[in-house]
C-alpha atoms as a printed R data frame, in Angstrom:
    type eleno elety resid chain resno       x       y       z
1   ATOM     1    CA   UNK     A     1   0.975   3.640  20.959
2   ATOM     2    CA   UNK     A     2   3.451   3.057  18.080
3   ATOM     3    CA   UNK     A     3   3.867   0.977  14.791
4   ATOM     4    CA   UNK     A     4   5.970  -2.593  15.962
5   ATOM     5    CA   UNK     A     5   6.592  -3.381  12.339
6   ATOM     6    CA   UNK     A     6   6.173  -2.242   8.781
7   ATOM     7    CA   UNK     A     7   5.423  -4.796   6.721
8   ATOM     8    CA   UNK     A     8   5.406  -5.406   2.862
9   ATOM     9    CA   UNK     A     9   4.401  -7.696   0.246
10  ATOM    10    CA   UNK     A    10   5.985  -8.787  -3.094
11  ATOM    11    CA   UNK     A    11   4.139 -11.141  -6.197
12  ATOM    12    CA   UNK     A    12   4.042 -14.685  -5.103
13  ATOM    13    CA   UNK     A    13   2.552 -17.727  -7.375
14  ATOM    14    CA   UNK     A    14   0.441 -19.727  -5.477
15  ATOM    15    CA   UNK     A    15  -2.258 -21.925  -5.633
16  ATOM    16    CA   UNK     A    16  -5.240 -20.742  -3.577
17  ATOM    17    CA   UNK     A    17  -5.974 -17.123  -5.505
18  ATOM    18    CA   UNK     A    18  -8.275 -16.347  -8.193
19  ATOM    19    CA   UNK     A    19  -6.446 -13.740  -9.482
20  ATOM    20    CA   UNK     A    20  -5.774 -14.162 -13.356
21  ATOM    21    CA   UNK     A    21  -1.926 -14.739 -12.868
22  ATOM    22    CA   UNK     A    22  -2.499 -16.916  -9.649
23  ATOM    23    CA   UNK     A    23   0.041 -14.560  -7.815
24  ATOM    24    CA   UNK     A    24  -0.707 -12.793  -4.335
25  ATOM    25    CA   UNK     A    25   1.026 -10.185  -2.604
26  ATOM    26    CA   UNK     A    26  -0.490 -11.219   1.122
27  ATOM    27    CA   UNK     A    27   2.473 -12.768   2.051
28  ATOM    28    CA   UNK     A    28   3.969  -9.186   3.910
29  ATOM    29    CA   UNK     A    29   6.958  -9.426   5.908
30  ATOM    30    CA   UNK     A    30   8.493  -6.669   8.048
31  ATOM    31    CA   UNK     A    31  11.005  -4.237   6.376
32  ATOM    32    CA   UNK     A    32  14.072  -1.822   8.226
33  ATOM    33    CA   UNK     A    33  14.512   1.562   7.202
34  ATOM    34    CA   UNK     A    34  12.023   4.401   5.971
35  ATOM    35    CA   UNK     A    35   9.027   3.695   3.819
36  ATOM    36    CA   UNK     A    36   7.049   6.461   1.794
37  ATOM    37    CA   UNK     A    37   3.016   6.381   2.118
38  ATOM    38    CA   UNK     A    38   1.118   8.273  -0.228
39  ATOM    39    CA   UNK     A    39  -2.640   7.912  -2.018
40  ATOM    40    CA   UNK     A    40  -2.302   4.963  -4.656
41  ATOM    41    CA   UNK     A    41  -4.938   6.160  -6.797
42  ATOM    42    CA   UNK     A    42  -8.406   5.130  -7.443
43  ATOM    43    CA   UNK     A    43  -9.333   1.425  -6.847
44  ATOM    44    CA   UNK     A    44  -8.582  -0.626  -9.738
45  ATOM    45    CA   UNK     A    45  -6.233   1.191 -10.630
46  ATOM    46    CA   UNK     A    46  -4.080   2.086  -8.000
47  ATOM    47    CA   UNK     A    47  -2.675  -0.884  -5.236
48  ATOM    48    CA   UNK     A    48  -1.069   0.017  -2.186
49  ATOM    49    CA   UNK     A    49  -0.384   3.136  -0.269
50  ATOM    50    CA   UNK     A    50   3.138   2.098   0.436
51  ATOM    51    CA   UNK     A    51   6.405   2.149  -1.570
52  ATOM    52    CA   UNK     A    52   7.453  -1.531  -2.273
53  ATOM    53    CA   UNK     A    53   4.121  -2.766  -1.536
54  ATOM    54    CA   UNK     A    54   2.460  -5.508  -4.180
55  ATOM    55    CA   UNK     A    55  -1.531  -5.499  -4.517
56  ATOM    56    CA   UNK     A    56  -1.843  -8.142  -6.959
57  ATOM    57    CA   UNK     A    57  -6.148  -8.743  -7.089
58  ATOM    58    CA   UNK     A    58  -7.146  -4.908  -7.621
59  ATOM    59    CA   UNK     A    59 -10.901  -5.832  -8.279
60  ATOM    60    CA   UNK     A    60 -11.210  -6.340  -4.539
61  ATOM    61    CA   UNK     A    61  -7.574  -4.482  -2.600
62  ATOM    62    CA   UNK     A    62  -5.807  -1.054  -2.852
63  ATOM    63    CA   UNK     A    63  -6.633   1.969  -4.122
64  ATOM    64    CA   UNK     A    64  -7.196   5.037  -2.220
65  ATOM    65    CA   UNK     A    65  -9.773   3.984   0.577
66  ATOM    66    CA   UNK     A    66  -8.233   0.742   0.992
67  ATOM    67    CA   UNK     A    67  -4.800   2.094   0.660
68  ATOM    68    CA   UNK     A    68  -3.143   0.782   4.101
69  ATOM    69    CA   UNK     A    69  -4.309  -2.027   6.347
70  ATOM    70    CA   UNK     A    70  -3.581  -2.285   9.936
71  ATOM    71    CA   UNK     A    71  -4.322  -4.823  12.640
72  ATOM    72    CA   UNK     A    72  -3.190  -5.107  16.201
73  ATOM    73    CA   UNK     A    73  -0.308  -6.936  17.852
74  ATOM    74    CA   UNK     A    74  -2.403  -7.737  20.573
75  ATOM    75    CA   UNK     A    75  -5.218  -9.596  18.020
76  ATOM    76    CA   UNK     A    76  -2.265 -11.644  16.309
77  ATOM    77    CA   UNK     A    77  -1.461 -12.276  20.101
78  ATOM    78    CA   UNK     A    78  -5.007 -13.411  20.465
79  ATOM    79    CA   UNK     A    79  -5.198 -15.729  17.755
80  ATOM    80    CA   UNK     A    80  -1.696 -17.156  18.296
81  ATOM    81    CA   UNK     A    81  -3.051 -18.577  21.786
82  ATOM    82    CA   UNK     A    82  -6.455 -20.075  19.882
83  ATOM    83    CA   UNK     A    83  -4.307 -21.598  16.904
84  ATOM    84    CA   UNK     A    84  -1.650 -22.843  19.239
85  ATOM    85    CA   UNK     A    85   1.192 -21.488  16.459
86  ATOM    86    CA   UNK     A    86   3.547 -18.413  16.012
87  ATOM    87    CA   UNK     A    87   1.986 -15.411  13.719
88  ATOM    88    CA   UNK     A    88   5.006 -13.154  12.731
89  ATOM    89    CA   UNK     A    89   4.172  -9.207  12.517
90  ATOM    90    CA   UNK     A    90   2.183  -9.160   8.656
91  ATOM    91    CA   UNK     A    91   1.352 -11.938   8.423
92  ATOM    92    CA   UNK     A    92  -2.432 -11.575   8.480
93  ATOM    93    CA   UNK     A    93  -1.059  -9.335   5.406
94  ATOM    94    CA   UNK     A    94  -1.378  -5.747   7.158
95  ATOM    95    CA   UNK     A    95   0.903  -2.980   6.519
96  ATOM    96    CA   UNK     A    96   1.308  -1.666   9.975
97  ATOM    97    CA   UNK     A    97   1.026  -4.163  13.459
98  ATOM    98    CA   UNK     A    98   0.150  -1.646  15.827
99  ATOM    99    CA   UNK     A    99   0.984  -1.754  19.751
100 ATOM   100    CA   UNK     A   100  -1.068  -0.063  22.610
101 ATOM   101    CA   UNK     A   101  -3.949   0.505  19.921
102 ATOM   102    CA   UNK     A   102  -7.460  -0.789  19.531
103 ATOM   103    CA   UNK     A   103  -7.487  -0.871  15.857
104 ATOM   104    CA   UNK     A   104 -10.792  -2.999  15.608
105 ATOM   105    CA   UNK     A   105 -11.891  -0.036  17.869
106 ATOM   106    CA   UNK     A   106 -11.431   2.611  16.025
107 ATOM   107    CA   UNK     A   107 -13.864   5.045  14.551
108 ATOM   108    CA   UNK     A   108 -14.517   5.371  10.687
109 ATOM   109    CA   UNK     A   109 -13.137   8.659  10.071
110 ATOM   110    CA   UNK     A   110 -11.077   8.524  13.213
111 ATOM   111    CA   UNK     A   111  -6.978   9.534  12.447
112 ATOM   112    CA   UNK     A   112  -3.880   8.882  12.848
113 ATOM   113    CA   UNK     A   113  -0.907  10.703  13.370
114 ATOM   114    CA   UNK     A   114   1.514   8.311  12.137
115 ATOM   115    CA   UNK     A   115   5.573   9.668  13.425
116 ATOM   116    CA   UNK     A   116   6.171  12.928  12.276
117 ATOM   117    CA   UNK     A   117   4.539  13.360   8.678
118 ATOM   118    CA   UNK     A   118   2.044  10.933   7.744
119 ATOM   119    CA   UNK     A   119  -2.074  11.325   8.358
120 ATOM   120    CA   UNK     A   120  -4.186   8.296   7.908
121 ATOM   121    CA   UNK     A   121  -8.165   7.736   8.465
122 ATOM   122    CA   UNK     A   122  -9.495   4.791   8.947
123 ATOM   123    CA   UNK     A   123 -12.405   3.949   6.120
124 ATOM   124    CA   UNK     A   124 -13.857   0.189   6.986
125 ATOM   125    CA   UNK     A   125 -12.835  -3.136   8.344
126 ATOM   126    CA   UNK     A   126 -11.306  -5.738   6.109
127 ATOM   127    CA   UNK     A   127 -13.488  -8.423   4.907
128 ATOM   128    CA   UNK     A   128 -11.612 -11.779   4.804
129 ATOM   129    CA   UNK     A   129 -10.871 -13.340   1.751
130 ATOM   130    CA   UNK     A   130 -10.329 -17.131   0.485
131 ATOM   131    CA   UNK     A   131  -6.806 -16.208   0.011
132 ATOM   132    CA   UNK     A   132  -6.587 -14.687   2.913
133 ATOM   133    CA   UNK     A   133  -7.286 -18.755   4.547
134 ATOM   134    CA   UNK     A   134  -5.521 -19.914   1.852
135 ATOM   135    CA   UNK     A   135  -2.358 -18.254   3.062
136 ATOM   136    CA   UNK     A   136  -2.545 -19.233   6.718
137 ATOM   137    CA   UNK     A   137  -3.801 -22.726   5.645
138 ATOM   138    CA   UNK     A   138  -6.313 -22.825   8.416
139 ATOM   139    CA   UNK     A   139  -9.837 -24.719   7.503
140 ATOM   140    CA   UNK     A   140 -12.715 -22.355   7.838
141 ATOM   141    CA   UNK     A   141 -10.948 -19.471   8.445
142 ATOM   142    CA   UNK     A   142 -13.083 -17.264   6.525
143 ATOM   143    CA   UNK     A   143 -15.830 -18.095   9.342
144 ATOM   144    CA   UNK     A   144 -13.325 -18.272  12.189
145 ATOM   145    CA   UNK     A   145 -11.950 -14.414  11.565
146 ATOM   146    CA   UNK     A   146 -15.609 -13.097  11.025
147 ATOM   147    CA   UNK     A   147 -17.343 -14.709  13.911
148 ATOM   148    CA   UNK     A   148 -14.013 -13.298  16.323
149 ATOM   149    CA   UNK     A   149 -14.821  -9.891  14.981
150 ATOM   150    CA   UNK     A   150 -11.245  -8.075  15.233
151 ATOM   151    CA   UNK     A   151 -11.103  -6.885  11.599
152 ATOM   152    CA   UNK     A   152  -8.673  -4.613  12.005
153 ATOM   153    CA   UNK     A   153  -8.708  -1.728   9.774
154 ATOM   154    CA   UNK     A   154  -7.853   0.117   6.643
155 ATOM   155    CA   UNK     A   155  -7.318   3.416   6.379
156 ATOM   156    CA   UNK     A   156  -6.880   6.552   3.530
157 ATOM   157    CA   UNK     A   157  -3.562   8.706   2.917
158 ATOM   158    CA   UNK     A   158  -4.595  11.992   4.463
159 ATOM   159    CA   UNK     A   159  -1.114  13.543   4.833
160 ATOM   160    CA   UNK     A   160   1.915  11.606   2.927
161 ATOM   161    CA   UNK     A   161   4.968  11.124   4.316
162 ATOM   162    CA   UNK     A   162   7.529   8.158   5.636
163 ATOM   163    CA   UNK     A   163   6.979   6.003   8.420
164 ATOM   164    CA   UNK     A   164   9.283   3.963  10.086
165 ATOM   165    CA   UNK     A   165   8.950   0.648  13.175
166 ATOM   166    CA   UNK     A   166   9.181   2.405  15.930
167 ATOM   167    CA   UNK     A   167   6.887   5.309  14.882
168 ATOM   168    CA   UNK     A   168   4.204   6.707  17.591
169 ATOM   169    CA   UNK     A   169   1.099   6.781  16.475
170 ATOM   170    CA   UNK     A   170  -1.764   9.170  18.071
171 ATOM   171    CA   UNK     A   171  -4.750   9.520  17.200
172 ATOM   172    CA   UNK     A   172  -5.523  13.476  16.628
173 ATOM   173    CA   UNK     A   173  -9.276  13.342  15.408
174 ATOM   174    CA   UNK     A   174 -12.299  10.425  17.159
175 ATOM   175    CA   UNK     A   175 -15.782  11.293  15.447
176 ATOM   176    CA   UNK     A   176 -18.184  11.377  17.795
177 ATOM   177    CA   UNK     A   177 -20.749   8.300  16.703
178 ATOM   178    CA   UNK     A   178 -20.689   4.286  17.262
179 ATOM   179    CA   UNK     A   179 -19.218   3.388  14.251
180 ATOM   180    CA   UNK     A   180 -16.005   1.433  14.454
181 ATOM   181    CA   UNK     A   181 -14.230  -0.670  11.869
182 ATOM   182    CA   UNK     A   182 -15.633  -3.644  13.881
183 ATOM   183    CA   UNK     A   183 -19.404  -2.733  14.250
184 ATOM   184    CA   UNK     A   184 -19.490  -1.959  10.773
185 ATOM   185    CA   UNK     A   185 -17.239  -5.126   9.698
186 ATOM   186    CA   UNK     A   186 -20.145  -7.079  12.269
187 ATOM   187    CA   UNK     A   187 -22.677  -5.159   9.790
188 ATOM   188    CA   UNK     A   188 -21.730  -5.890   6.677
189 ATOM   189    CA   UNK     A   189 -21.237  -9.719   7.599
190 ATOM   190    CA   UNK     A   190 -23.114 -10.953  10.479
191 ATOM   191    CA   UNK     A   191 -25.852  -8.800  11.398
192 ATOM   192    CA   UNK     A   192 -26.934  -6.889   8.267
193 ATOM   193    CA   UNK     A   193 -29.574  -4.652  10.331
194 ATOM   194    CA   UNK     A   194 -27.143  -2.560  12.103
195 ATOM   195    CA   UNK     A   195 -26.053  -1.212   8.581
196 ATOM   196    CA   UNK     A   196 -28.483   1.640   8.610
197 ATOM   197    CA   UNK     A   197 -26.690   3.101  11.919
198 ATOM   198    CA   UNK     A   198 -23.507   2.363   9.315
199 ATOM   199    CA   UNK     A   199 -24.232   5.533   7.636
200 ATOM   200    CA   UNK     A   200 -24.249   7.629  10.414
201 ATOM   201    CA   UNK     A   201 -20.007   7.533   9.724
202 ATOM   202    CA   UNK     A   202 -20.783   9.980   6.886
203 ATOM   203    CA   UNK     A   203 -18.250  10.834   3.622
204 ATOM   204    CA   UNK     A   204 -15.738   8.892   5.659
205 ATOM   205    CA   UNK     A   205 -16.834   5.670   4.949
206 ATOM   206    CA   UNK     A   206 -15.492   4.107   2.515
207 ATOM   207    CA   UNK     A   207 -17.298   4.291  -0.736
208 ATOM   208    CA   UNK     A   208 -18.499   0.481  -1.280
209 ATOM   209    CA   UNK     A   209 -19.365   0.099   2.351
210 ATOM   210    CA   UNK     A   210 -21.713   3.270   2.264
211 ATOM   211    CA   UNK     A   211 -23.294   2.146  -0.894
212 ATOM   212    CA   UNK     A   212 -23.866  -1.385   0.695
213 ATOM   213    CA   UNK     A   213 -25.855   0.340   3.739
214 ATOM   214    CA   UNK     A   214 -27.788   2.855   1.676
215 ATOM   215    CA   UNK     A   215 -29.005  -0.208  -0.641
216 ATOM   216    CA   UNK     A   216 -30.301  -1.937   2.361
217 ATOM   217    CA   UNK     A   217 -32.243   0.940   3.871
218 ATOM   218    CA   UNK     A   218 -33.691   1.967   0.297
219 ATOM   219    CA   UNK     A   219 -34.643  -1.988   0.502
220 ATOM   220    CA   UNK     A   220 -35.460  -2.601   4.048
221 ATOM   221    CA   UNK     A   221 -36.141   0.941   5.617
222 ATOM   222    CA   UNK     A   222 -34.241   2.560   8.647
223 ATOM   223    CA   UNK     A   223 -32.952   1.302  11.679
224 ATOM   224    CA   UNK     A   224 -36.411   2.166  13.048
225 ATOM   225    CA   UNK     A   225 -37.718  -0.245  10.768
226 ATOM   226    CA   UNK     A   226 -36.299  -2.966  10.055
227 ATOM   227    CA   UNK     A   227 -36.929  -5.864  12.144
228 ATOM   228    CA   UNK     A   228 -35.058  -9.812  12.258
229 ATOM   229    CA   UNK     A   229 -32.177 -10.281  10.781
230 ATOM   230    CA   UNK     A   230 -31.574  -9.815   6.795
């Protein structure tokens, strides 16, 4: 298991964001040499975990839960056969494309050893955004990504440090419940009564996605009872 590519993103104008300066910082591209990871801040107010890094919309990216997003090689494989076009390392706008890891897969409060220095823990799946299909210019890809189900994942700071391609990565702590970055991605989107089995992840979770799974079983009741879809 290892990082294939570091990948970061600088302001770009464009015309598919709603951000108040119509710039976007999605467009990530892979980078040689060291690169320092540390917490941003809160949301809002800080943007990404990594040095050189732009998070342009902070109403919705960065900040310390969201603070690094990574997704698989081997989903960006995936989706290059469906789409029938090349998808460099980044550019579904993650920080780190992983090899040999299920990132989808992996547990909310699971970590990461990341090379020699830097601890992350994953918090939530990502949640695609209209900018996120405006930048691959693919129609209904808001749909497309949440219906496949990979999400990929972002993760805290636990431990800063630099990180590098090339990097192993092991994974030195896997909760023991059900709740990946993928079931709870599938929960928040497509099948909104699995979130009360959301909470089970605990103070790992990350903040929003918590809040969203408590409202629902203060509305709805617990995964005992709640019944259809919601």
């Amino acid at each position: 298991m290892k990082l294939l590519s570091v990948n970061l993103g600088r302001p770009k104008a464009v015309g598919y964001t709603d951000q108040a300066e119509g710039v976007t910082g999605i467009d990530k591209r892979p980078v040689d040499g060291p690169v320092r990871v540390a917490a941003p801040g809160p949301k809002g107010v800080g943007g990404s975990g990594l040095a050189g890094d732009s998070v342009c919309e902070r109403r919705h990216h960065g900040g310390n839960d969201q603070a690094v997003y990574a997704f698989a090689r081997e989903d960006l494989d995936d989706w290059e056969r469906e789409l029938g076009r090349t998808l460099t390392s980044g550019m579904f706008g993650e920080n780190l494309t992983t090899e040999g890891i299920d990132v989808s897969g992996a547990k909310i409060g699971e970590r990461w050893r990341v090379g020699s220095d830097v601890v992350l823990e994953v918090t939530s799946g990502r949640i695609p955004c209209l900018t996120f299909q405006g930048h691959l210019g693919e129609k209904g890809w808001v749909r497309r990504f949440t219906r496949k189900g990979a999400s990929g994942a972002y993760l805290r700071v636990i431990e800063p440090g630099e990180i590098r391609a090339g990097d192993p990565v092991e994974i030195v702590h896997r909760p023991d419940h059900e709740v990946t970055a993928a079931f709870q991605f599938r929960a928040v989107t497509l099948e909104r009564t699995l979130l009360p089995r959301v909470l089970a992840a605990g103070d790992a979770l990350h903040p929003e996605a918590r809040e969203v799974a408590r409202k629902y079983v203060e509305k709805y009741g617990g995964a005992n009872g709640v019944n259809g879809r919601r």
